[in-house]
TILUMNU-307536 format. One line per field, with one value per residue (C-alpha): residue in three letters; residue number from 1; y, z, x. Coordinates in steps of 0.001 Angstrom, whole numbers, plus 500000, padded with zeros to 6 digits. Layout:
N
rest	[ALA	...]
nr	[NUM	...]
y	[Y	...]
z	[Z	...]
x	[X	...]
This chain:
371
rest	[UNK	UNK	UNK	UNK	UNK	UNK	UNK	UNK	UNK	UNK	UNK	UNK	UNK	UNK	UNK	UNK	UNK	UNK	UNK	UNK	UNK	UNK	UNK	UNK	UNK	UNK	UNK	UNK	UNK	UNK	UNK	UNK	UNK	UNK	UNK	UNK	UNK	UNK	UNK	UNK	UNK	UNK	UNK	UNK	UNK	UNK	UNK	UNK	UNK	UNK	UNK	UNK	UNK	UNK	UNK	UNK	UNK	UNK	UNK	UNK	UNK	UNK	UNK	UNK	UNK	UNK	UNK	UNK	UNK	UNK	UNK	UNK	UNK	UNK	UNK	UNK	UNK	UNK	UNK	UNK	UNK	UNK	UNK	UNK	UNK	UNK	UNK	UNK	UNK	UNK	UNK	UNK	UNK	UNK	UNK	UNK	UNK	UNK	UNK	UNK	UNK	UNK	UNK	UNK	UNK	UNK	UNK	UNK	UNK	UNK	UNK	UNK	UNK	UNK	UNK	UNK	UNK	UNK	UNK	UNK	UNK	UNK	UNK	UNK	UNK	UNK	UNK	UNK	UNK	UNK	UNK	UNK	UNK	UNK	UNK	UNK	UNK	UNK	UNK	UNK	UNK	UNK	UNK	UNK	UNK	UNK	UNK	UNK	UNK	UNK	UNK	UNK	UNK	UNK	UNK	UNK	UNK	UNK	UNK	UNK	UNK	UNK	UNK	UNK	UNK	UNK	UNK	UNK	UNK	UNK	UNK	UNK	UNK	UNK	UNK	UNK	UNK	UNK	UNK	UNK	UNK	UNK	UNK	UNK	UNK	UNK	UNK	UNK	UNK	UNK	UNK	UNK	UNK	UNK	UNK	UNK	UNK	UNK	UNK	UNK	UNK	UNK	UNK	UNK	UNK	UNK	UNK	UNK	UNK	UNK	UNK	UNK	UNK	UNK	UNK	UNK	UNK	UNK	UNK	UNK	UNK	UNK	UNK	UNK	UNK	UNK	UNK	UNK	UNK	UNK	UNK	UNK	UNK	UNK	UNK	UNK	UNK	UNK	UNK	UNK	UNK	UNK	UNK	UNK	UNK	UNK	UNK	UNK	UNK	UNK	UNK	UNK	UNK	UNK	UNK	UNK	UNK	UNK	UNK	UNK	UNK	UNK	UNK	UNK	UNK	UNK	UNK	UNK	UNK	UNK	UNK	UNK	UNK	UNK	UNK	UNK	UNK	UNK	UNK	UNK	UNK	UNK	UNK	UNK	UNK	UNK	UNK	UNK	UNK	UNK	UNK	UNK	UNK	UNK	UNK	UNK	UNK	UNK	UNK	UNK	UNK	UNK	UNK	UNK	UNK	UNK	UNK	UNK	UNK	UNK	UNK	UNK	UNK	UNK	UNK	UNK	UNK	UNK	UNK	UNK	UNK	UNK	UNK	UNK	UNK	UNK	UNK	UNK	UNK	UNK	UNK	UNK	UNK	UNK	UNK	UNK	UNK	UNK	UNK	UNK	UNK	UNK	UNK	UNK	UNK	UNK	UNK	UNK	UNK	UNK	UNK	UNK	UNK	UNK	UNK	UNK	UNK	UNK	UNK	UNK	UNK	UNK	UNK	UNK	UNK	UNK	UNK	UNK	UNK	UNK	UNK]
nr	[1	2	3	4	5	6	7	8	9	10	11	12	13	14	15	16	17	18	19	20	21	22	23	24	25	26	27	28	29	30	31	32	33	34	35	36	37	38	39	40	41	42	43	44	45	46	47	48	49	50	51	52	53	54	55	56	57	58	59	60	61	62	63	64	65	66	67	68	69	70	71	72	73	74	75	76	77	78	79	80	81	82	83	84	85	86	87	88	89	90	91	92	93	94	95	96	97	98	99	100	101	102	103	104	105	106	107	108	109	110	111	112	113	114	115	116	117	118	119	120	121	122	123	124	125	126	127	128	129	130	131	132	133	134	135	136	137	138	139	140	141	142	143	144	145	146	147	148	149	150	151	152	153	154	155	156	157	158	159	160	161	162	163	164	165	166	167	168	169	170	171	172	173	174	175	176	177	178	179	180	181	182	183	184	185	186	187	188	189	190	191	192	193	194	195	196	197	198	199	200	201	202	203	204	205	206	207	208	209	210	211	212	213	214	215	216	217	218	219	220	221	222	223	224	225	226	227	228	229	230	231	232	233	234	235	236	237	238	239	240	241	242	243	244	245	246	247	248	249	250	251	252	253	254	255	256	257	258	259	260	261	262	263	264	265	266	267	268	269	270	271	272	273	274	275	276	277	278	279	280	281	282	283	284	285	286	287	288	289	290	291	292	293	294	295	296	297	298	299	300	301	302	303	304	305	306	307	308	309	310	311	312	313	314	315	316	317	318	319	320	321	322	323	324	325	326	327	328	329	330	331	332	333	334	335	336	337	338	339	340	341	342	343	344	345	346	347	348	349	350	351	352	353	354	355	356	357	358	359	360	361	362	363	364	365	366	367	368	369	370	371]
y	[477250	479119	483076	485988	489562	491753	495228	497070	496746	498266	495414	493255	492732	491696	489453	487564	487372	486027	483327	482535	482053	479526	477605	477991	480308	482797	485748	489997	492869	496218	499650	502831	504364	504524	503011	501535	503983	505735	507145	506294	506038	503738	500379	497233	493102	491805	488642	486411	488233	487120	484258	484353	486510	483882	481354	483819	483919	487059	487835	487617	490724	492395	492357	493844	496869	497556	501096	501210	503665	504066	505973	508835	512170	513779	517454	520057	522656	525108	521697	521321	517791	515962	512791	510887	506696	504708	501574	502058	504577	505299	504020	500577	499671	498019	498612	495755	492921	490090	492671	495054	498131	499080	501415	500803	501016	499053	495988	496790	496474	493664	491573	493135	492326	488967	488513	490840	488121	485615	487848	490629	494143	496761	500111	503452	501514	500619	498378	500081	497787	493988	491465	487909	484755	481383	480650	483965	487717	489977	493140	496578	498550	502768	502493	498366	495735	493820	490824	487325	486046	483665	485048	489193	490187	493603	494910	498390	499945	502264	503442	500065	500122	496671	497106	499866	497739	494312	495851	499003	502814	503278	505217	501957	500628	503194	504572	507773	508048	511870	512276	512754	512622	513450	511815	513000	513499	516140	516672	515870	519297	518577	516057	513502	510435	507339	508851	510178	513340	513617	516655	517416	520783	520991	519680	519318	516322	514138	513046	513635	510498	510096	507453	506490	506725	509858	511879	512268	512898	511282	513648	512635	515340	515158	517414	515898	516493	514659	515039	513772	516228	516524	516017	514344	511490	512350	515617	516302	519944	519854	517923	519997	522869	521353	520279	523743	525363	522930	523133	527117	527818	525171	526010	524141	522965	522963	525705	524891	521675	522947	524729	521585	519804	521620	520268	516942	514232	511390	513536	510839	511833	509920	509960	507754	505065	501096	499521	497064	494471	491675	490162	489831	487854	488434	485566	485651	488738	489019	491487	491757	493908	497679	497172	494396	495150	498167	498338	502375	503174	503945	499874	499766	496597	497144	495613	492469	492104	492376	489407	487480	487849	487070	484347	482625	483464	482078	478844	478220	478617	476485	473539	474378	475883	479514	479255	476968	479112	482463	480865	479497	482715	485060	482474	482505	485937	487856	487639	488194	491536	492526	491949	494656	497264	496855	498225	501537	502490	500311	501644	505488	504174	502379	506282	508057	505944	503894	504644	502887	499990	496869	497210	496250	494659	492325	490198	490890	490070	486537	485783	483428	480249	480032	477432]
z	[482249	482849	482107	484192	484015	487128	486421	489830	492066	495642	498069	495875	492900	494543	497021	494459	491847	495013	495776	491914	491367	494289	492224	489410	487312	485296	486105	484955	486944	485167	487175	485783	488680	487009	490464	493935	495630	498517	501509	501988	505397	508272	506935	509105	509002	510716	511586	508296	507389	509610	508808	505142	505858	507878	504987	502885	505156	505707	509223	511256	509188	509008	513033	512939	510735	513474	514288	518312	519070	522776	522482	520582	521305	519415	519651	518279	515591	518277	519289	522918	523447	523604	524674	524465	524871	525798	524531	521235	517977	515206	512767	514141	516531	519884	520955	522432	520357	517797	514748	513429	512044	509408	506808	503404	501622	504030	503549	499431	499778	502309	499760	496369	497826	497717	494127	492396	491367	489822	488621	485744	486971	484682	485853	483853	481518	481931	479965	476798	475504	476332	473644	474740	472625	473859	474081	476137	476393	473676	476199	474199	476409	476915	475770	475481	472655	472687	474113	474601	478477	479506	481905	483087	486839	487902	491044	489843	493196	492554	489420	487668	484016	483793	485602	482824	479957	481074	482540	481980	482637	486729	487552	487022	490009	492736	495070	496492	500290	500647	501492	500274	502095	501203	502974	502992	505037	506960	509494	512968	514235	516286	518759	518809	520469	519707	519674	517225	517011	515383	514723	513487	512340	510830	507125	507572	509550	509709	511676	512324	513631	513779	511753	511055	515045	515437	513051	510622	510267	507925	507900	506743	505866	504329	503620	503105	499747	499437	495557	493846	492278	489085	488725	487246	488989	487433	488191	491693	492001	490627	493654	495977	495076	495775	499763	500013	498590	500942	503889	503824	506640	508957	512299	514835	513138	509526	507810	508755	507367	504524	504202	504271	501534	498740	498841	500068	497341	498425	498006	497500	497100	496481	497320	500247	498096	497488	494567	494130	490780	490122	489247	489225	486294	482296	480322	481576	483372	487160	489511	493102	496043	495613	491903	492601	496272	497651	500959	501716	504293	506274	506743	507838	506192	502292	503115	504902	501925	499219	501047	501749	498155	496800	499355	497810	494112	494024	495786	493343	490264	491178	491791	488906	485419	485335	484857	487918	489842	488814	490211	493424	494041	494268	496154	498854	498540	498417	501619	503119	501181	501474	505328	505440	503288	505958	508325	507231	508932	511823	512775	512415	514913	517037	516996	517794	520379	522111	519862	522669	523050	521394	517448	514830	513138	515741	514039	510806	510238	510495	508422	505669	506318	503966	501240]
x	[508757	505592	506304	504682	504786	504026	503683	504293	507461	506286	505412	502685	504829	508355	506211	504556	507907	509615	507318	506675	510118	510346	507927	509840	508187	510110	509161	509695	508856	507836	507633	506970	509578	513036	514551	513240	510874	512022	509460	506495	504503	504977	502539	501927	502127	499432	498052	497875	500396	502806	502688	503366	506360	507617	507065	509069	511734	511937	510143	513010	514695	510605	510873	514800	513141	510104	509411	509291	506586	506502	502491	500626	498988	496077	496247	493163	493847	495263	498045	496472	496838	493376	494160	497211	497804	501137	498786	498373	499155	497065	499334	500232	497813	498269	501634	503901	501835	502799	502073	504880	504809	508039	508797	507132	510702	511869	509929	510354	514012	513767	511976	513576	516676	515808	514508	517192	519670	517026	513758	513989	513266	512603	512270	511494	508783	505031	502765	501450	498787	497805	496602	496018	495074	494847	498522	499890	499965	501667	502891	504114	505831	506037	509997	510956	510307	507220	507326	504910	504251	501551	500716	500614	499669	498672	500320	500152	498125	495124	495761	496630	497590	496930	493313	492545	493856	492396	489035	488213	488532	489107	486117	483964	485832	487305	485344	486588	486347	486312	489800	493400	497190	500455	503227	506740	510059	511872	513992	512808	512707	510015	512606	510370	511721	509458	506172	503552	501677	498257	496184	493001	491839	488368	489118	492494	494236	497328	500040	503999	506365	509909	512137	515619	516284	514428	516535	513666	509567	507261	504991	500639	498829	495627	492089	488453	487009	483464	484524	487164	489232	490451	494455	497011	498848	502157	502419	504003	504539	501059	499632	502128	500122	497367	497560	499141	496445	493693	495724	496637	494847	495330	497162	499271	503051	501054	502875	506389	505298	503914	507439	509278	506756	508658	511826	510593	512370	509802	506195	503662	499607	496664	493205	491336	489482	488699	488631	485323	485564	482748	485914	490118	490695	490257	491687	495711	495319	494388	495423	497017	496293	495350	495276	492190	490425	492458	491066	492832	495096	492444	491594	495112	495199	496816	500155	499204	496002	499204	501581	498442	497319	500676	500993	497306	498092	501673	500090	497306	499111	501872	499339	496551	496023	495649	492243	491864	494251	492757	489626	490960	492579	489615	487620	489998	490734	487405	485464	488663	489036	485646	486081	489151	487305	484363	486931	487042	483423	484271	487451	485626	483209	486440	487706	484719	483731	486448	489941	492390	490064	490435	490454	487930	491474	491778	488881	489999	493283	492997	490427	491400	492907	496126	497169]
């Protein structure tokens, strides 16, 4: 029996474990997280997508978790309403379609759930260094025993462990798109009731929507920087600090939520980029979703690019040798990745010019005709 390793357990990882496992691999999850991940923003299943969720099984029970936005406003720094749509939302897209929007966590457990009894998680740990010969992959961890697998996937998101081990240090591959977001929770204080509230206020940006039946906010905020900054990636109060520091002067509901942002539990930051390889695969190695051809939340597209991903890479290696499959795998997969990280000018044209029109996405998203 064929043994993998997938370092990462947010969407990516438990999608591909699932569908290895169906094919009989044997299969171990590493996360660096000592449990699940809670929060995380509202992400989408489009398209392609679909359709591997329903192969999975699982789209009847992705459809029972839908958000049910009923529209959007956009309101100025000042939060006088600019324009407003019971079409579409920012975060989803066209409302009322075949495409559903859920909670991140949500579709993690959905799928975890699901692999829990028959794949190997282990949480708290992270891959320390890889060494691979012709027969397999020797794996040290941060706090288990080596071990030996034959093969190791990286589902680790931007800032892949495996990517850096396998490939090289990450500034030879992400591409920072002069932005960053936090995302947390809160109480719905606001009594929002279906609908999401954007704002823009020179630099500073995000949105507010209500969850968990409109009892609580996941809140985006965000800041352009044409730089990256400097910071590090484990350090939350750190990065706290940080949006309060670039959002200080922001107006509208931004301090209260800048009030809340400290004794959020589920703070998450990152920076807007894409990762761009000449290649996924190194010997045993290869990678999955952000880790390989993160597209940003801005394409709108990360989720669907990790199922499909999975969906293709699970395929070819239960039909080929690694090598072959590895192969196979980022055929399929790239012009349909380099297709969603084109979406990130089109859809800031689609805003600028038409943004409750018909979507750039609706080209996009299905693209790539599945195994």
């Amino acid at each position: 029996m064929t043994s993998v390793l997938i370092s990462g357990a947010s969407v990516a990882g438990p999608a591909l474990a699932y569908l290895l496992r169906r094919h009989g691999f044997a299969v171990t999850v590493v996360e660096r997280a000592p449990a699940p991940r809670a929060g995380g923003q509202a992400i989408d299943v489009r398209g392609a997508a679909l359709t591997v969720a329903d192969r999975m099984g699982i789209l009847a029970d992705v459809r029972r978790h839908r958000t049910h936005m009923k529209g959007m406003s956009m309101l100025d720094g000042d939060g006088n309403e600019l324009w407003r749509s019971t079409e579409m939302a920012l975060s989803s897209g066209r409302l009322g379609g075949d495409d559903v929007e859920l909670l991140r966590e949500d579709l993690s457990r959905l799928i975890h759930d699901r692999t829990r009894d028959d794949v190997e998680y282990v949480y708290g740990d992270s891959i320390a260094t890889l060494d691979q010969d012709g027969h397999g992959v020797r794996v040290t961890f941060e706090r288990s025993a080596p071990r030996a697998f034959d093969l190791v996937v990286g589902a680790d998101g931007l800032h892949s462990t495996v990517r850096r081990l396998a490939f090289g240090p990450e500034r030879e591959f992400v591409r920072h798109l002069g932005m960053y977001v936090s995302i947390f929770s809160m109480d719905n204080y606001l009594g929002l009731e279906d609908w999401q509230t954007w704002f823009n206020d020179g630099p500073v940006g995000g949105a507010v929507y209500p969850v968990r039946g409109n009892t609580e906010l996941r809140v985006n905020l965000g800041f352009e920087s044409p730089e990256p900054i400097e910071y590090d990636h484990r350090d939350v109060e750190a990065q706290k600090r940080l949006v309060a520091d670039r959002c200080a002067h922001a107006r509208w509901e931004v301090p209260r939520l800048l009030k809340a942002m400290w004794d959020a539990p589920d703070f998450y930051f990152d920076s807007m980029a894409q990762v761009h390889m000449d290649r996924w695969s190194s010997g045993r190695v290869t990678l999955l979703g952000d880790a390989g051809y993160c597209a940003s939340p801005l394409s709108g597209q990360g989720t669907s690019l990790a199922l499909i991903g999975a969906y293709v890479l699970a395929a070819e290696l239960a039909r080929s040798d690694h090598e072959t499959a590895f192969a196979a795998y980022e055929s399929r997969m790239r012009p349909f990745a380099a297709l969603n990280q084109s979406l990130i000018e089109e859809n800031r044209k689609h805003m600028e010019e038409n943004p409750t029109g018909e979507s750039p996405m609706d080209r996009v998203k299905n693209a790539i005709e599945l195994p």
